[in-house]
Each structure stands twice: as C-alpha cells, then as structure tokens.
N, C-alpha and C positions, 0 to 999 in steps of 0.2 A: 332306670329305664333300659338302660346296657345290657344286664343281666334277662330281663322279662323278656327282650327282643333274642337273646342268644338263646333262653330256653326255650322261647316259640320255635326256632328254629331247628334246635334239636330235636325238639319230639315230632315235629311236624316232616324230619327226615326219617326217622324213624318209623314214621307210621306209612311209607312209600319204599322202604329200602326192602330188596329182597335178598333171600340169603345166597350168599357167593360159597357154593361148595367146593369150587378150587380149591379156596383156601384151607381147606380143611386135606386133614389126613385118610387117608386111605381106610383105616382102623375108624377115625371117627366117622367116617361115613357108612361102614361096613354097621355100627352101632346107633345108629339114626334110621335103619332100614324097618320101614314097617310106620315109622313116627312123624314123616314127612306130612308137610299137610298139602293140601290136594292142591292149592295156586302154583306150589314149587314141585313140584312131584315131576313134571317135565323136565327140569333142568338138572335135577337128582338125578334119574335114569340117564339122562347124556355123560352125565360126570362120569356114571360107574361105570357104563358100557366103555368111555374113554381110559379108565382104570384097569379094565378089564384084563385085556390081556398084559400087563404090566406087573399085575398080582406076583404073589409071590405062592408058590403052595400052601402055605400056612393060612397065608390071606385068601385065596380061595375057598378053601377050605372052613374057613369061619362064614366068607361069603355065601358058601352055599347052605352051611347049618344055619344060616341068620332067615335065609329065606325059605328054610321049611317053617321056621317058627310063627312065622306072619300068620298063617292059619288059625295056630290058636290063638294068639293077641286080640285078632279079630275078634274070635268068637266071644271073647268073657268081656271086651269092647259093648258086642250085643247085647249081651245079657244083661249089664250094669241100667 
C-alpha cells in the first residue's frame, strides 16, 4: 500500500514539475537551444538573457553559432 501511494506521488509530481534551468550549466543550456519545448521556452529565454552578459567569449561564441543553427533544425523538423 506504502509503495503504490509513494509511486502515485511521484509520477503525479512529475507530471506538474517544470524544468528549473538555473540549475543547469551555462554549456548545457547553450546545448538545449533550439530543443526547448514551447510551455518552458519563456523561462529558458529569462535564463540565457540572465547568463548573458556573464558568458565568457568562448561561451558566447558557441552561443551565437548555436543560434544560427535553429534554422536548419527547424527545417528538416518540417520536412520529417
């Protein structure tokens, strides 16, 4: 009975949690760019703009190649 009620609970938080990109790394957020899905996508863009100027060149720099790439992701997205 213990166990049924603690997995209802899990998944049931689970299926209500959203994702905290705080906790994430600068890099892994720079690598999630483009894959966010559209419920979180608001809180994403506050992260990175918050990141932003903090970057490092290098991190920039990837930042910016990451988001010419969104273009074509998309496209072969469409065409699947």
């Amino acid at each position: 009975m213990g166990r049924g009620f603690l997995l209802f609970l899990l998944l049931f938080g689970f299926t209500f949690a959203k994702e905290n990109y705080s906790q994430m790394s600068t890099q892994e957020l720079i690598e999630i760019i483009g894959f966010v899905d559209e419920k979180d996508r608001v809180a994403f863009q506050k992260e990175l703009e918050f990141r932003l100027p903090k970057m490092s060149l290098n991190e920039k720099a990837q930042y910016e190649k990451r988001l010419q790439e969104i273009p074509e992701r998309k496209i072969i997205e469409d065409e699947e």
